[in-house]
C-alpha positions as CSV (number, residue, x, y, z in Angstrom):
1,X,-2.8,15.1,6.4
2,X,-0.4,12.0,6.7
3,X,-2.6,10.5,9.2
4,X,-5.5,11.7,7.8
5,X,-4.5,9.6,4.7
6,X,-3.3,6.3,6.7
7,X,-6.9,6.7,8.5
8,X,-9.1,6.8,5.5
9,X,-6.8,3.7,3.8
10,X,-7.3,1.9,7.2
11,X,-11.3,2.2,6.7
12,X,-10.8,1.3,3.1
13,X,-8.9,-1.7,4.0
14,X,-12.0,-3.5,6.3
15,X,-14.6,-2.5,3.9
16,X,-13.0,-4.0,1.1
17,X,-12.2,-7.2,3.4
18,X,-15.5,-7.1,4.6
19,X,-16.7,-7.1,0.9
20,X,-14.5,-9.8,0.2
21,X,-15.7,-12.0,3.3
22,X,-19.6,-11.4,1.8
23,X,-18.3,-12.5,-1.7
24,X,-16.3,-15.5,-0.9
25,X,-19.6,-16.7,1.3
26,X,-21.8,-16.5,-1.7
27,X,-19.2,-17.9,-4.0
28,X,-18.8,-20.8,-1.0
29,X,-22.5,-21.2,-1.3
């Protein structure tokens, strides 16, 4: 379940960097 937990947050983590990447292009532009 622990890992489980760490593995979901871990996929959370680059998808919501990723979003911020996308964002801070369009901003940029």
């Amino acid at each position: 379940m622990k890992v489980s937990s760490f593995r979901y947050s871990g996929k959370y983590n680059l998808f919501s960097q990723f979003h911020l990447f996308i964002l801070k292009t369009f901003v940029l532009r």
